[in-house]
C-alpha positions in Angstrom: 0.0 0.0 0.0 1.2 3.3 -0.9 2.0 6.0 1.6 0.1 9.2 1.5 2.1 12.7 3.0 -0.2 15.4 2.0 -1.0 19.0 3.4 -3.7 21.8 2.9 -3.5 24.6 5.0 -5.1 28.2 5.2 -3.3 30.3 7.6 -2.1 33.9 8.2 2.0 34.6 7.7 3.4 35.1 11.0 6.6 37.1 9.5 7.6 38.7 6.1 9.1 35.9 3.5 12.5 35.1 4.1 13.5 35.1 0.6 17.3 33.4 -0.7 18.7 33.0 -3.9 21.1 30.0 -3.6 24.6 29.1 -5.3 23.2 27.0 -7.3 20.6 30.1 -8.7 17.8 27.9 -6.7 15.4 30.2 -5.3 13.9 29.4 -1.8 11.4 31.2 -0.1 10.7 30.3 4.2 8.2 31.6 5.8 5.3 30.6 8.9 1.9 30.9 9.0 -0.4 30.7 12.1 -3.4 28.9 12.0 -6.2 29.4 14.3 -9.3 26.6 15.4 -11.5 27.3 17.9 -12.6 24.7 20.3 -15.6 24.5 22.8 -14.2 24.5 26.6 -16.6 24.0 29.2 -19.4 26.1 28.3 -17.8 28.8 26.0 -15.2 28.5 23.0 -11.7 28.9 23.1 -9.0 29.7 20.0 -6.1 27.3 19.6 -3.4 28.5 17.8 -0.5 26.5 15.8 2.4 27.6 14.0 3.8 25.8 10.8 7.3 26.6 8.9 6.9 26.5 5.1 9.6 26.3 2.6 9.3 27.2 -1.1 11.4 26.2 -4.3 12.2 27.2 -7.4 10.1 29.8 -10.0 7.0 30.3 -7.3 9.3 31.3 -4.2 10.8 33.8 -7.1 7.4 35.0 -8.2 5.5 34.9 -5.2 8.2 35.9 -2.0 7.4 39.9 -2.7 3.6 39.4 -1.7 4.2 37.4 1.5 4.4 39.7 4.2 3.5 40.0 7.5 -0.9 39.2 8.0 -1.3 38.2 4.2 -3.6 34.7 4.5 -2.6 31.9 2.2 -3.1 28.8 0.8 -0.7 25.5 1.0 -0.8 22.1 -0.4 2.4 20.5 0.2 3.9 17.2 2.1 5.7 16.8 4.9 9.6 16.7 5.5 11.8 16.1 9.0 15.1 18.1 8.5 17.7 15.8 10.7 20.6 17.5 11.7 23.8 17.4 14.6 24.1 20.6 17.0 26.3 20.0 20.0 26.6 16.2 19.6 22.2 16.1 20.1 20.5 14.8 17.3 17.6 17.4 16.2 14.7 17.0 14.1 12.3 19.7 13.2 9.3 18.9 10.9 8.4 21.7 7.7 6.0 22.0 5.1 7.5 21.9 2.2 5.3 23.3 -0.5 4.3 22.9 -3.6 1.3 25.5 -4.4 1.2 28.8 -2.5 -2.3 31.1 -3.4 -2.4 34.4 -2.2 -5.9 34.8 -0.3 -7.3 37.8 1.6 -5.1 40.6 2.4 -3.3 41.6 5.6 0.2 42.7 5.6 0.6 45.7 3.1 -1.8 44.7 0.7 -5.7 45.6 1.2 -7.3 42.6 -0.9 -7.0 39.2 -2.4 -5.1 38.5 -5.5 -6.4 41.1 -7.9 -4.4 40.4 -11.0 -2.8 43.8 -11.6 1.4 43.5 -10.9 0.8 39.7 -8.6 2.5 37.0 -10.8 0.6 35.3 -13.0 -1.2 32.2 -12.3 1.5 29.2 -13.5 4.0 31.1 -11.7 3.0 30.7 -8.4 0.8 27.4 -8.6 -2.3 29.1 -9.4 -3.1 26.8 -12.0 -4.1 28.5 -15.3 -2.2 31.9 -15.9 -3.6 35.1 -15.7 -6.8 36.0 -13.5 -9.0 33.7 -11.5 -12.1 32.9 -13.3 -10.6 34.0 -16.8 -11.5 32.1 -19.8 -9.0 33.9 -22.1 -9.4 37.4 -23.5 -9.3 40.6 -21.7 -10.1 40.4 -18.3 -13.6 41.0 -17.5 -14.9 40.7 -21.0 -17.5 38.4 -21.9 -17.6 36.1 -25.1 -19.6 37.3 -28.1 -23.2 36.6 -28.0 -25.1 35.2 -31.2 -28.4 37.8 -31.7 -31.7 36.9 -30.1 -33.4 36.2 -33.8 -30.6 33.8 -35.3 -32.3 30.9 -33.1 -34.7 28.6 -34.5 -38.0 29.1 -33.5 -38.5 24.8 -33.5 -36.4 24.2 -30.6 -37.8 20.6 -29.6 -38.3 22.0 -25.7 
């Protein structure tokens, strides 16, 4: 049986993108995002909050690391990893998100909105699926496709 290590979360960034552009010319992109769930205690509700490190490769953390700032709510699908290293003879282990779509959702930070297509990248280069807008079929944004006159329909529609 296969093994499954998948991750969606919705959360709100904690810090602004820490944003590196390796030797190599790999672009990574770290960040955290806090994500809140309420709970009932007793006879009232109580918020729970929980704290998740991302990490982001290649062309999105390039196109994307200039929105995520501070408050901005986003999107991740991504898997599991453990990071294993030595400090001071102790074993360590931290577990990260490593990601593999980051969407841009409401604002917070410096922004005031969602993604709005103006100067954000373009869809495929940050995972959005698609390119250009949400909801865009092709042609200009907010256009709708030509319509055929009312009279060029037969009046023997079988309905």
């Amino acid at each position: 049986m296969l093994d499954i290590n998948h991750v969606v979360l919705i959360g709100r960034l904690t810090r602004d993108a820490d944003y590196k552009l390796l030797p190599s010319g790999q672009a990574v992109c770290n960040f955290s995002i806090a994500v809140n769930r309420r709970k009932k205690s007793g006879d009232g509700w109580e918020d729970e909050v929980s704290y998740f490190d991302i990490v982001l490769w290649g062309k999105q953390a390039d196109a994307i690391n200039r929105y995520l700032t501070k408050g901005k709510q986003v999107a991740v699908d991504g898997e599991l990893r453990q990071d294993r290293w030595q400090q001071d003879g102790q074993n360590r282990s931290k577990v990260v998100i490593s990601a593999g779509n980051v969407q841009l959702l409401s604002g917070g930070g410096q922004g005031s909105g969602g993604y709005s297509g103006g100067g954000a990248p373009s869809g495929d280069s940050y995972g959005g699926g698609g390119g250009g807008s949400y909801g865009s079929r092709g042609g200009a944004p907010g256009s709708e496709p030509p319509r055929a006159p009312a009279d060029d329909y037969a009046d023997d529609v079988p309905f």
